[in-house]
C-alpha positions as CSV (number, residue, x, y, z in Angstrom):
1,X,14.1,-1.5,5.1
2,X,10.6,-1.0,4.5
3,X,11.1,2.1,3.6
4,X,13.1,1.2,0.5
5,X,10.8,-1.6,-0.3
6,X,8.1,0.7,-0.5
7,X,9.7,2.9,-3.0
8,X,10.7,-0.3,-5.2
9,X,7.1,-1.2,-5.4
10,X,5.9,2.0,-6.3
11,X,8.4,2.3,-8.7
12,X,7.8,-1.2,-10.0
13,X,3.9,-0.8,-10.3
14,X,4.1,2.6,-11.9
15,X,6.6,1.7,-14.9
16,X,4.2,-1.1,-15.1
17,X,0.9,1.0,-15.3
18,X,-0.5,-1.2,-12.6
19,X,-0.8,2.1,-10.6
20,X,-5.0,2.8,-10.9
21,X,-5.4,-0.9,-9.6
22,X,-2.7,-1.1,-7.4
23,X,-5.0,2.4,-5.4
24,X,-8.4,-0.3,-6.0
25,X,-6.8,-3.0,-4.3
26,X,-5.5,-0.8,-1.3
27,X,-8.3,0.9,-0.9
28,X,-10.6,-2.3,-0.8
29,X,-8.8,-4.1,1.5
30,X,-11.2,-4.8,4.7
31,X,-10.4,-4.1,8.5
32,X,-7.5,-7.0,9.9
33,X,-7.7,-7.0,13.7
34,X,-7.7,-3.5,14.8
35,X,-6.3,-2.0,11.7
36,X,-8.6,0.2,10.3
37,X,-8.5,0.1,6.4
38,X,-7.7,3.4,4.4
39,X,-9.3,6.1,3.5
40,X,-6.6,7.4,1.0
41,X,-5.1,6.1,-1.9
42,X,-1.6,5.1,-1.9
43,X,-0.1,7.9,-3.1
44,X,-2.0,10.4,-0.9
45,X,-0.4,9.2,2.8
46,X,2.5,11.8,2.8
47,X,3.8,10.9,6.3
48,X,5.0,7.2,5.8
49,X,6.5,7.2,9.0
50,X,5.6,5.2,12.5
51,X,2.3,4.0,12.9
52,X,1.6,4.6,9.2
53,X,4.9,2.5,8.2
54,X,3.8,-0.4,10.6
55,X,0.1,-0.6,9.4
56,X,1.3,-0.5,5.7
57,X,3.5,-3.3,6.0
58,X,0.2,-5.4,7.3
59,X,-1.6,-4.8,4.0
60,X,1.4,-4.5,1.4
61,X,1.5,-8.0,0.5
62,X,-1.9,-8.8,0.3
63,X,-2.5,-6.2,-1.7
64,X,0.5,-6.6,-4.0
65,X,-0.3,-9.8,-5.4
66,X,-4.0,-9.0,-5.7
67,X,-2.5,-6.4,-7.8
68,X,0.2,-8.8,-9.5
């Protein structure tokens, strides 16, 4: 499922051009617990898969509507 969400939103913020802010917001977003922020921009983290998937779906919301 979060799979599928993930490609909606990229989708969504590219038809958008909301893209080059959308890669500000993630990559601004501060430690949470023992998640370690990102080093990458959004588009760069090939392997969305496991322990990426799970981690993403900590920051994605927050970092949505700071981007919305």
């Amino acid at each position: 499922m979060l799979d599928h969400l993930q490609m909606w939103i990229s989708h969504y913020i590219t038809m958008h051009e909301w893209l080059e802010k959308y890669n500000i917001v993630w990559l601004s977003a501060p430690a949470y617990h023992d998640l370690i922020p990102y080093i990458m921009i959004y588009e760069e983290v090939s392997p969305w898969s496991g322990k990426w998937m799970e981690e993403m779906s900590w920051y994605l919301l927050g970092v949505l509507t700071q981007t919305l």
